[in-house]
VOTOR-48494 format. One line per field, with one value per residue (C-alpha): residue number from 1; x, y, z; residue in one letter. Coordinates in Angstrom, 3 decimals. Layout:
BEGIN
seq	(NUM; ...);
x	(X; ...);
y	(Y; ...);
z	(Z; ...);
type	(A; ...);
This chain:
BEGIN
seq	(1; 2; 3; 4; 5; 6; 7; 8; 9; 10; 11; 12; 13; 14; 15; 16; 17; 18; 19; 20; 21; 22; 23; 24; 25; 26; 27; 28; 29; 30; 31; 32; 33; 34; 35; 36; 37; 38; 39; 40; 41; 42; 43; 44; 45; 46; 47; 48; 49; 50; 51; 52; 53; 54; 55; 56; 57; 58; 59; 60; 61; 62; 63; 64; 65; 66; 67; 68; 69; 70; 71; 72; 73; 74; 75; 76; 77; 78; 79; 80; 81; 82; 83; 84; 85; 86; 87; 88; 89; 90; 91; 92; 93; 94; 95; 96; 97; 98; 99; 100; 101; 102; 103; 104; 105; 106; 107; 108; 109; 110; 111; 112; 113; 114; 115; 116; 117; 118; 119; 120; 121; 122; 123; 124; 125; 126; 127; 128; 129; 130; 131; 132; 133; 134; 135; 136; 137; 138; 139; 140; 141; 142; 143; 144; 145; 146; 147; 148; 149; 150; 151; 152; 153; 154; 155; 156; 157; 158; 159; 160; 161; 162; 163; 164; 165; 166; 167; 168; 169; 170; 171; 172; 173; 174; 175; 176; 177; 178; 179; 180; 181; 182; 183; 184; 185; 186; 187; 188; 189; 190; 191; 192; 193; 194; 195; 196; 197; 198; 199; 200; 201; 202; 203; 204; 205; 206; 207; 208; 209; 210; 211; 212; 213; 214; 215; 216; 217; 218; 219; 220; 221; 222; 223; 224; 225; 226; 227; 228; 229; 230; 231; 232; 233; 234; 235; 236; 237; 238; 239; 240; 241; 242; 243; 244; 245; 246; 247; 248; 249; 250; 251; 252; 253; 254; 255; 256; 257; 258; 259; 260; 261; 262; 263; 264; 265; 266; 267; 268; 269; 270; 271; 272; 273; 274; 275; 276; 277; 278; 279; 280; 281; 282; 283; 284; 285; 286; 287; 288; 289; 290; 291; 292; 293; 294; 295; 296; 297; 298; 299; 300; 301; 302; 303; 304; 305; 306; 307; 308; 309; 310; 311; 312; 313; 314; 315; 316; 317; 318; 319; 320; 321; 322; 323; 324; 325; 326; 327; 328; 329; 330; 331; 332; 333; 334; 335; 336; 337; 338; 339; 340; 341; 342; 343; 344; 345; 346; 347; 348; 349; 350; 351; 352; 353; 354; 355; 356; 357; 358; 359);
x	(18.956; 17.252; 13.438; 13.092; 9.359; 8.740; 10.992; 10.431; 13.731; 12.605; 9.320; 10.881; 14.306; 13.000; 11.600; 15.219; 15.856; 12.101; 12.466; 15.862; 14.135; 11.366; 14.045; 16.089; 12.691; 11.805; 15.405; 15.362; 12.036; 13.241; 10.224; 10.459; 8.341; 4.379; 4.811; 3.760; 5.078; 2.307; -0.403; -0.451; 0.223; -3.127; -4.906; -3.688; -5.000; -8.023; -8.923; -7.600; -9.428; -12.657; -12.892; -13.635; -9.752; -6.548; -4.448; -0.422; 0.544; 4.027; 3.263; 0.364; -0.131; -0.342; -3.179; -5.125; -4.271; -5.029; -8.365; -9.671; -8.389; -10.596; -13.409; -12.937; -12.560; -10.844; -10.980; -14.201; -15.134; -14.857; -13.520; -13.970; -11.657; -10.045; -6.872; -5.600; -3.735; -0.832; -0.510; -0.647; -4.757; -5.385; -2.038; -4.060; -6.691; -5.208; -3.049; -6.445; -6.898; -10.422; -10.810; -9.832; -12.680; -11.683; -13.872; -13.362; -12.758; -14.252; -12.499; -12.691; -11.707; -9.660; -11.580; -14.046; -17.067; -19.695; -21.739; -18.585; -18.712; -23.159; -21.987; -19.341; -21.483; -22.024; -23.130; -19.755; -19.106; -18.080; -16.604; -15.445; -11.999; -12.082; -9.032; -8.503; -6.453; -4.016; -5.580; -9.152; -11.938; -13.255; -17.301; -17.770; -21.747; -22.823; -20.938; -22.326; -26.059; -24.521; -24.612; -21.725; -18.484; -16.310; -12.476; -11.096; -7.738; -6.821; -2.491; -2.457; -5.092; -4.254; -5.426; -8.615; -11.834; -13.694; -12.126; -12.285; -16.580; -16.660; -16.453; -12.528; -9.734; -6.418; -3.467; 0.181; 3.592; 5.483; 7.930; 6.746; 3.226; 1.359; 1.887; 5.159; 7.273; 10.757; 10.703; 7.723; 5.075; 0.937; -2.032; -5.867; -8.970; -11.897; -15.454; -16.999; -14.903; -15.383; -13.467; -10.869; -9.904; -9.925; -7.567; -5.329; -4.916; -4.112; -1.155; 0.226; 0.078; -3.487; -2.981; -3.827; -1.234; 1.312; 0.211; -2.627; -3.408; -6.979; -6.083; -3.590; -2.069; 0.895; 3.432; 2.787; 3.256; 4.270; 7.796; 7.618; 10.348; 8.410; 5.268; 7.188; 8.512; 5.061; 3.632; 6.009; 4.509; 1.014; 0.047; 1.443; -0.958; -3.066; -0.647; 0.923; -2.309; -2.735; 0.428; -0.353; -3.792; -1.997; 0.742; -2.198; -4.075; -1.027; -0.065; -3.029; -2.805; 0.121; -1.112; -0.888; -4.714; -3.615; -1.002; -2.727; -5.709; -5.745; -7.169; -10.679; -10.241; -12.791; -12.402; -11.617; -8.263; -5.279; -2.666; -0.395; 0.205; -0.207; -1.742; -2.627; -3.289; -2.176; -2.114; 1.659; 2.213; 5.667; 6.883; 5.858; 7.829; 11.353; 11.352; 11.086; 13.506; 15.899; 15.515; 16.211; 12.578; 11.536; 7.849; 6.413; 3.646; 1.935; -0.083; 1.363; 0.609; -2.736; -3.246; -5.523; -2.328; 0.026; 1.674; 0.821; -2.640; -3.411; -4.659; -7.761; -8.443; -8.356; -7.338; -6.350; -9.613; -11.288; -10.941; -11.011; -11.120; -7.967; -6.108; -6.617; -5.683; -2.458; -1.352; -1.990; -1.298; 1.887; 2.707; 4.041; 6.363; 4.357; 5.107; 4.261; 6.597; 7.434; 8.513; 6.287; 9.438; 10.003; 6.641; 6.901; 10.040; 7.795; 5.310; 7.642; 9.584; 6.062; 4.712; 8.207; 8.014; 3.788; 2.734; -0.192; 1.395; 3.644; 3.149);
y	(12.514; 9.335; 9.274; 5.602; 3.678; 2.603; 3.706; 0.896; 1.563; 5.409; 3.592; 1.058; 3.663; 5.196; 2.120; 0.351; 0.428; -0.676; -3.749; -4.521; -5.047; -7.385; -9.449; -9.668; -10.164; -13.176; -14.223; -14.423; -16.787; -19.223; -19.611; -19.075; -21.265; -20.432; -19.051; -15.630; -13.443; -14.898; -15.641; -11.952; -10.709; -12.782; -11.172; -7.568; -7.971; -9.795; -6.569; -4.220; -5.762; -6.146; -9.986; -12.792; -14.254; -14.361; -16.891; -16.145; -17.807; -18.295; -15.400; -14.376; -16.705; -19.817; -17.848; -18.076; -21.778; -22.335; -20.796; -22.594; -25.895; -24.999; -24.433; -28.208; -26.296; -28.291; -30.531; -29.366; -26.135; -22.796; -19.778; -15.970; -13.547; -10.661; -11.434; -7.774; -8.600; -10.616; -13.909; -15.917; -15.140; -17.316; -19.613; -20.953; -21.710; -23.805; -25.115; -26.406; -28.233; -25.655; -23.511; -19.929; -18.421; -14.397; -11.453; -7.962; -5.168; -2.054; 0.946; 3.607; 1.561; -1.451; -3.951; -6.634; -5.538; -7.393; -6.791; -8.699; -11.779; -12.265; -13.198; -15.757; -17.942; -21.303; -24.072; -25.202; -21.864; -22.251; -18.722; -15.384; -14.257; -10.252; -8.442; -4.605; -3.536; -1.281; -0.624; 0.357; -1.849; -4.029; -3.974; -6.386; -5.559; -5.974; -9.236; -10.527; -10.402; -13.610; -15.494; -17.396; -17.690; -14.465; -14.814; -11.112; -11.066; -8.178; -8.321; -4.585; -3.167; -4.043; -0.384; -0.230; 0.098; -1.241; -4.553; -7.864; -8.083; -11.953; -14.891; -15.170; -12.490; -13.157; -10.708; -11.105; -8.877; -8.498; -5.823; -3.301; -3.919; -0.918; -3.134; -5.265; -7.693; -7.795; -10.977; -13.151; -13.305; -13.478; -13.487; -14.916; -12.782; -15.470; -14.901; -18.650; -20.606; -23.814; -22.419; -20.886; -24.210; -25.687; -23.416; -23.450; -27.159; -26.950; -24.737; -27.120; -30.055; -30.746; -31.182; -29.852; -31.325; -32.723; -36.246; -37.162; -35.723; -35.009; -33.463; -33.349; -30.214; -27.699; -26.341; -22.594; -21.005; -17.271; -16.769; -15.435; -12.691; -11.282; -11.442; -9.654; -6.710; -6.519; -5.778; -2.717; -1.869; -2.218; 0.632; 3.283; 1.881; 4.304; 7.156; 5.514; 5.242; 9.368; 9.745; 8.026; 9.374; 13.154; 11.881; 10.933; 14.212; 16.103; 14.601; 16.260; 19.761; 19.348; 19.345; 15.747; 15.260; 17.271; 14.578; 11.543; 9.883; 9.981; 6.881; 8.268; 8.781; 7.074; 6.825; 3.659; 3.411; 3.395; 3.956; 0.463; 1.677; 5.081; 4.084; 6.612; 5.832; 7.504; 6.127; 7.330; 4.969; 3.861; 7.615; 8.958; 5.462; 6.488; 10.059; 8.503; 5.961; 9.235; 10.861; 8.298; 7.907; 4.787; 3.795; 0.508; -0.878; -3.910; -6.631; -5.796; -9.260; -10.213; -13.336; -14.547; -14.580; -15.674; -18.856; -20.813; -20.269; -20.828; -23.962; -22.223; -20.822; -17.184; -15.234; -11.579; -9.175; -11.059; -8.992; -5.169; -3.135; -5.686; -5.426; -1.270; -1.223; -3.696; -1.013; 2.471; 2.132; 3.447; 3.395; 6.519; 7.070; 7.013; 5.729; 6.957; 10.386; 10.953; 14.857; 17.674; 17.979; 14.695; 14.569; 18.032; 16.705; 13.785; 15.728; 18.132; 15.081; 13.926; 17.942; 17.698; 14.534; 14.291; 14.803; 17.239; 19.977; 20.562; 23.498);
z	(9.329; 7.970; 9.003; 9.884; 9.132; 12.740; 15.437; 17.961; 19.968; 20.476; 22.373; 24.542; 25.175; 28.006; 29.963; 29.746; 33.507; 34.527; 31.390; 33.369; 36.495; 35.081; 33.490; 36.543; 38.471; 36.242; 36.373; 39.934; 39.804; 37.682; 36.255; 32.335; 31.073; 32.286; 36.046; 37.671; 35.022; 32.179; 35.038; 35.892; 31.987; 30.946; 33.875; 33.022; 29.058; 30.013; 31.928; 29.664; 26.806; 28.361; 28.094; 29.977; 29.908; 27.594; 26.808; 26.093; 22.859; 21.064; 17.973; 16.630; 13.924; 16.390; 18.056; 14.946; 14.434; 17.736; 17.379; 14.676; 16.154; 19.173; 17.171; 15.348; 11.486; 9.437; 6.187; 4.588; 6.255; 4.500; 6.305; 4.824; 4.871; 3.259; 0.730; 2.032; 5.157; 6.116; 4.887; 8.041; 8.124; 5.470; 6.105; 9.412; 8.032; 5.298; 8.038; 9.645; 6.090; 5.929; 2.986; 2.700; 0.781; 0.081; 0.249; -1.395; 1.229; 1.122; -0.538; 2.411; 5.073; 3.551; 5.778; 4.777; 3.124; 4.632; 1.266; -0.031; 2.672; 2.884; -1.413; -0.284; 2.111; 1.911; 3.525; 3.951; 5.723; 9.451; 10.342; 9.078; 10.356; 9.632; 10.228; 12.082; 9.314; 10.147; 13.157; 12.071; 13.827; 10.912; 11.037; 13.451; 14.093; 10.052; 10.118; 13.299; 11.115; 9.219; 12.472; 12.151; 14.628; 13.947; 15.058; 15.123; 13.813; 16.210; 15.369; 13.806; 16.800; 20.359; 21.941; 19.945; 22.065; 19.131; 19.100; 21.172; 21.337; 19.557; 21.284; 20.730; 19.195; 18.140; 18.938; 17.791; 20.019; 16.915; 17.797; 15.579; 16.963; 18.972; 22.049; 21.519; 22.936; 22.740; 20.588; 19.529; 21.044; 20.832; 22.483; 22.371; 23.675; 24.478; 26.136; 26.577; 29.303; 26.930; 24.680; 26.210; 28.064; 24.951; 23.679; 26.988; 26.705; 22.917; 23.355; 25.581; 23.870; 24.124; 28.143; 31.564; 34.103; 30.766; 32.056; 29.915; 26.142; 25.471; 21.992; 19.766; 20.574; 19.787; 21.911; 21.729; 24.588; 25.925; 26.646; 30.369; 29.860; 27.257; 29.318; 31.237; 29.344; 28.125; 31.507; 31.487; 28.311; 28.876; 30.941; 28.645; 25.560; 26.106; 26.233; 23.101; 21.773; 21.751; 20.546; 17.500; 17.030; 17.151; 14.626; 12.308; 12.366; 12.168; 8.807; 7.545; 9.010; 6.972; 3.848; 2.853; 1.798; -1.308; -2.518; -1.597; -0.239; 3.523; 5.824; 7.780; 10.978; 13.715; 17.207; 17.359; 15.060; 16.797; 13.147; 13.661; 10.143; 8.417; 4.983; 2.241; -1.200; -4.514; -8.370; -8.598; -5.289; -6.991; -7.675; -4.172; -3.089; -5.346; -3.508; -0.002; -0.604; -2.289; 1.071; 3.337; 4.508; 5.624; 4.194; 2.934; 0.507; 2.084; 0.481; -3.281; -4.192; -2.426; -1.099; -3.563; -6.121; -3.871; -5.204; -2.177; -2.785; -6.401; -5.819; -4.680; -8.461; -7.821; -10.864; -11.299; -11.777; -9.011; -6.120; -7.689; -4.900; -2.673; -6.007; -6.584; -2.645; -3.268; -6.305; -4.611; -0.255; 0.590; 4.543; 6.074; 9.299; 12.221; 15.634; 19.457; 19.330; 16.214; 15.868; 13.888; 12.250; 10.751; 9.652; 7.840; 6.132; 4.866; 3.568; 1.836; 0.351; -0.730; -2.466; -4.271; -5.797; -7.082; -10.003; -8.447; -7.857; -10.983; -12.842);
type	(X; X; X; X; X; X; X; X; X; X; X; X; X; X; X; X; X; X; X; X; X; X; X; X; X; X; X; X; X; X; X; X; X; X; X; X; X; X; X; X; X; X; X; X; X; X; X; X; X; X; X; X; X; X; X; X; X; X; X; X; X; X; X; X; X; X; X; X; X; X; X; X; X; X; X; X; X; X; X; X; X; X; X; X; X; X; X; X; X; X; X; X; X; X; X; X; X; X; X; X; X; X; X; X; X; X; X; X; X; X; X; X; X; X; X; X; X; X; X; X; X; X; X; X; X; X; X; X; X; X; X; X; X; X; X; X; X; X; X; X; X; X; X; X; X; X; X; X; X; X; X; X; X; X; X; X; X; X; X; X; X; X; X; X; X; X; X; X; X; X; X; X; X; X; X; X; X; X; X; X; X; X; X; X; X; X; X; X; X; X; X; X; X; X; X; X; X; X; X; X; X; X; X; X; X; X; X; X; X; X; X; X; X; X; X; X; X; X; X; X; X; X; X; X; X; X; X; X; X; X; X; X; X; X; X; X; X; X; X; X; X; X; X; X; X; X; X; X; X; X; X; X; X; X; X; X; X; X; X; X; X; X; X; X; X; X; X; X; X; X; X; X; X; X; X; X; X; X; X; X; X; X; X; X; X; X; X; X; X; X; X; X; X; X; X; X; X; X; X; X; X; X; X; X; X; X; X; X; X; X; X; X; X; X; X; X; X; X; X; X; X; X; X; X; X; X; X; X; X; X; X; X; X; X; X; X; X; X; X; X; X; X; X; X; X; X; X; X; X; X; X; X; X; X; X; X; X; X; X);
C-alpha cells in the first residue's frame, strides 16, 4: 500500500461525528462571522499557550502581516530572518515595504544562528522574526540578548512548550499543521494588551464597532466553523503531540541514523516535519518516489534566490549552511499514528537504495 507523507484524514477520521456536531452547533447560531465559536477558540489557545490573549486570523501569513503592521515596520526598517523556511516569512515583511535582511541557520538544528543574526544588525534593524522550524523551538533566549522585538513565527510548532515567550507569536491551521483546521486558518499569540488591540482592530479593518477606522486595516479574520472544528481538535494536541514524538524515536531504533543524518531530539520539538539530511538526498528521493512513499524536500531554492527577492542582492555562496540544508533535507512520513510497520517499510526502502551500505 502507498505510504502517504502526512496522513491528515487518518487524524481528524475518528472525530467525524464530534466535528459534525460543532458544525451543526455553529450552524444553528448563525453566527459565522466572529461570534461564540472564535470568542471561546481564542480563550482555549490563549490558555493552552500560556499567553496573555490570541487573536483568530484568516491564515497564517496575515498573522505575520498583521504583526508587523502592529508594530508600525515598514518602509525603511530591516527585519532578520532565516531564508530556510516558507516564503511567506520574508513575503510579510516585504509586504510591510521593510527589508528582509537573511541570516544563516545553524547546521544541527536548522534554526537561526544567533551568531548569524548579532552580524546582520543595523541601525535600521527593528525586529528579528525566527522561525520553529519544523517544529524545533528556535533559540529564543540567545536572541532575546539583541534586545530587539522578536515575532515567533510559530506555523510548524503549535504543541511546543518552548514556544510563545515574546511579546507576540504567529501561528498558521494549515491542514497539514500539528493542530489544523479544516481549511485556512491562523492565529496570533500576544502578551502586551496594546498590542494585541492593535492587532484586533487591524484584522478588522482597522476598527472596533466597523463605524469608525482608526487604521488602515485588512479584513483577516477566523472563519467560525473552523474555530470550531479546531476546538474539537485542541484537546487531543497533546496526545498528538506523543504520538509524534514516539514516531520520531522509532525511526531511529530502526536503524535510520546509519543512512542519513537524523534531526536531535529536545523536549521541546513536536516533528511537524521529519527532516533528515543525506548528500545523496536526490537518490534516497528516486527510491521513495519508486515505492510509493510520500516524502518531500523543502526550501530547495532558499529565499535568498528566490526570484521575488533578488532585488535584495543575495547571490549563491552567501548563506552556506541554508544552501547545504536546501541540497541535503529530505522529509520523511510522520504523522500522529503512523504504524511501526510503515515506518519499517521506509527505512528498508531507504537501506536498499543508499549508497552506504553497498558492498
Amino acid at each position: 500500500m502507498p505510504i502517504p507523507h502526512v496522513d491528515v484524514k487518518a487524524q481528524y477520521a475518528p472525530f467525524v461525528p464530534e466535528l459534525k456536531e460543532a458544525f451543526a452547533r455553529t450552524l444553528e447560531s448563525g453566527r459565522f462571522i466572529f461570534g461564540p465559536e472564535v470568542e471561546a477558540f481564542e480563550r482555549e489557545a490563549a490558555e493552552y499557550l500560556g499567553v496573555e490573549q490570541t487573536i483568530g486570523v484568516a491564515n497564517g501569513t496575515d498573522a505575520l502581516v498583521l504583526v508587523l503592521d502592529a508594530l508600525g515596520i515598514g518602509p525603511g526598517d530591516e527585519v532578520i530572518c532565516p531564508a530556510f523556511t516558507f516564503y511567506a516569512t520574508a513575503e510579510a515583511i516585504a509586504r510591510r515595504g521593510a527589508t528582509p535582511v537573511f541570516a544563516d541557520i545553524d547546521a544541527a538544528t536548522l534554526n537561526l544562528d544567533p551568531a548569524g543574526v548579532e552580524r546582520r544588525i543595523t541601525e535600521q534593524t527593528k525586529a528579528i522574526v525566527p522561525v520553529h522550524l519544523f517544529g524545533r523551538p528556535a533559540p529564543i533566549e540567545e536572541l532575546r540578548r539583541f534586545g530587539l522585538p522578536l515575532v515567533e513565527d510559530a506555523a510548524q510548532a503549535f504543541g511546543s512548550h518552548g514556544i510563545a515567550t515574546s511579546v507576540v507569536s504567529t501561528f498558521s491551521f494549515f491542514p497539514s499543521k500539528n493542530l489544523f483546521a479544516l481549511g485556512d486558518g491562523g492565529l496570533v499569540a500576544a502578551n502586551d494588551a496594546g498590542l494585541a488591540e492593535r492587532i484586533e482592530m487591524l484584522r478588522f479593518h482597522g476598527s472596533r464597532d466597523k463605524r469608525e477606522f482608526e487604521y488602515v486595516g485588512y479584513n483577516s479574520r477566523l472563519d467560525a466553523v473552523q474555530a470550531a472544528m479546531l476546538r474539537v481538535f485542541l484537546p487531543h494536541l497533546d496526545e498528538w503531540t506523543r504520538l509524534r514524538r514516539e514516531a520520531a524515536a522509532r525511526y531511529a531504533e530502526l536503524g535510520l541514523g546509519e543512512l542519513a543524518t537524523l534531526p536531535a531530539d529536545e523536549p521541546g520539538h513536536v516533528y511537524h516535519m521529519y527532516a533528515v539530511r543525506s548528500p545523496e538526498r536526490d537518490r534516497l528521493s528516486a527510491a521513495l518516489a519508486e515505492a510509493e512513499i510520500g516524502h518531500a524536500a523543502f526550501y530547495t531554492t532558499p529565499l535568498h534566490l528566490q526570484p521575488a527577492l533578488r532585488y535584495l542582492g543575495y547571490v549563491e555562496g552567501d548563506l552556506p549552511e541554508t544552501e547545504r540544508a536546501a541540497r541535503e533535507n529530505l522529509c520523511l512520513p510522520l504523522w500522529a499514528g503512523i504504524s511501526a510497520e510503515q515506518q519499517a517499510e521506509v527505512v528498508a526502502t531507504l537501506r536498499r537504495a543508499s549508497s552506504l551500505v553497498e558492498a
